[in-house]
N, C-alpha and C positions, 0 to 999 in steps of 0.2 A: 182310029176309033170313030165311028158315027158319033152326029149331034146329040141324038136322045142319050148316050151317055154319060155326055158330055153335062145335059141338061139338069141328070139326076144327082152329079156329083155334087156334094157342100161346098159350099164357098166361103170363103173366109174374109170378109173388106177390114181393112186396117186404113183409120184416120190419119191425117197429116202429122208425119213425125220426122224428125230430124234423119231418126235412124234409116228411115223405106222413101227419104226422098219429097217433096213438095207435096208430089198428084196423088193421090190414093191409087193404091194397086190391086187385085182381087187374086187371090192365088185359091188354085183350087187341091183341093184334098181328096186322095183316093183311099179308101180304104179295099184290102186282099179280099179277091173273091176267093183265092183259091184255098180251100182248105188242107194240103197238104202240109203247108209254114205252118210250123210248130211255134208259138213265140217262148223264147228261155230267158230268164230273169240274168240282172246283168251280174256276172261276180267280178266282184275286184279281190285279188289275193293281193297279200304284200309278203313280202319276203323278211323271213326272221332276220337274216344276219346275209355280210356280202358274200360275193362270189370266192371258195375258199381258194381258187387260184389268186387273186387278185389280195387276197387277205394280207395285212398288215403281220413284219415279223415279228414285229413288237407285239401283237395280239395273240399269235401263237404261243411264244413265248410263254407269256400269263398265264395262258390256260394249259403251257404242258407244264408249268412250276404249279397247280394248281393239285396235280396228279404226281407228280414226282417228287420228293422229298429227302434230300441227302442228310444222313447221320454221319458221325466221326468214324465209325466200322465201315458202312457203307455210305460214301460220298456222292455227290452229285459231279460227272465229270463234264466241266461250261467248256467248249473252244471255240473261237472264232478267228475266221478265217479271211482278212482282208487280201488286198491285191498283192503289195507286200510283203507282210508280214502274217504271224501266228502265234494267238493268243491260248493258254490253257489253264484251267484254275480247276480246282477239287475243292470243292465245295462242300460244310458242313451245314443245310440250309436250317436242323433243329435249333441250335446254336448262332446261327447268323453269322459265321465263321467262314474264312480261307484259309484251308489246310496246306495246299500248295500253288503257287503263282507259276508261269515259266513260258517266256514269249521268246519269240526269236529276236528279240530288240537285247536282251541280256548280255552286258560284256560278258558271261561265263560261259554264255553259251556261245556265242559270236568267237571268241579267245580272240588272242594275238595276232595269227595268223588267218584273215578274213576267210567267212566259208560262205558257199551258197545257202540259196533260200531252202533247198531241200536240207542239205544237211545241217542247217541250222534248225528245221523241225523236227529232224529226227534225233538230233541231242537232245532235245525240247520231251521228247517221247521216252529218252531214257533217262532222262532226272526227274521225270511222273515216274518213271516205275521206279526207281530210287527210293523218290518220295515214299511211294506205296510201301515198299520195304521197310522204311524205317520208321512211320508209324503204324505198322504194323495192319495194312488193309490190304485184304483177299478180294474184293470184288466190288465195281459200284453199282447205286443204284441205277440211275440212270444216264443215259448219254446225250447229252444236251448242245446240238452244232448250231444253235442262234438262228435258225431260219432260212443256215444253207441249203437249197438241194443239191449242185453239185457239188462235186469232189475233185477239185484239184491235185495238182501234184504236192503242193505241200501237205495238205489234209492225207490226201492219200501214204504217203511217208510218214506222217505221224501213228496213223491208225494199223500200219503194217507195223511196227514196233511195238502199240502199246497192244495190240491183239495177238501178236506172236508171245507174249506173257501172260496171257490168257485173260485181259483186261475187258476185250471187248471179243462178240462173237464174230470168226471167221469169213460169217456171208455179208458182214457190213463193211468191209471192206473192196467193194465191190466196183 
């Protein structure tokens, strides 16, 4: 840049301050010759709610018992699926009620003769349809696996049983 530039630019002198140091310093300010720079106003967005990968299962949860609603005709079927073990309960959520409990921790289900993790789910999946039978329920409402996405081998075993009785549909078994 040439002087005469230089000469016409503002200047800015700022007093002795802690913040710029003892000496005074003169800084100079340019402003855009070019008119091409569009200037755009600043936006800040913020974000409703978190990343729903990253989402809490316990938040899901909430919001699918929010939309789903087990009767005594039609139940709400809860399983959850530890490292372990396998949880499953039929749910009456109008009433606040459990219609059927049945984990693979159960001596009745475990018996005498110790069995594996699968087939101790898949007994688990044939005392729910028991159950179903003997209060007398043709279909639930919904299907509620606590914020698992995969499907292990015990899930998977259980779900091949209670969908081969036409409990759950076919493709969720997958």
């Amino acid at each position: 840049m040439d002087n005469m530039a230089l000469m016409n630019a503002p200047m800015l002198h700022f007093k002795n301050s802690a913040l710029f140091g003892i000496h005074p310093k003169s800084f100079l300010c340019f402003q855009a010759q070019s008119r091409s720079i569009t200037k755009k106003p600043l936006l800040v967005e913020a974000r409703g709610r978190a990343n729903t990968r990253t989402e809490s299962a316990k938040i899901r949860n909430r919001r699918m018992l929010k939309k789903y609603n087990g009767t005594a005709t039609h139940p709400r079927l809860s399983v959850f699926c530890s490292d372990k073990q396998l949880y499953a309960m039929l749910v009456d959520d109008k009433n606040r009620s459990c219609l059927f409990y049945g984990s693979t921790l159960q001596k009745s289900i475990r018996q005498d003769p110790s069995c594996s993790a699968l087939e101790a789910a898949q007994r688990v999946g044939e005392a729910l349809v028991k159950a179903c039978d003997d209060l007398n329920i043709k279909e639930i409402s919904s299907y509620d696996r606590n914020g698992l996405h995969k499907r292990g081998e015990k899930l998977q075993a259980f779900e091949t049983i209670i969908s081969s009785y036409g409990f759950l549909p076919r493709k969720g078994c997958s």
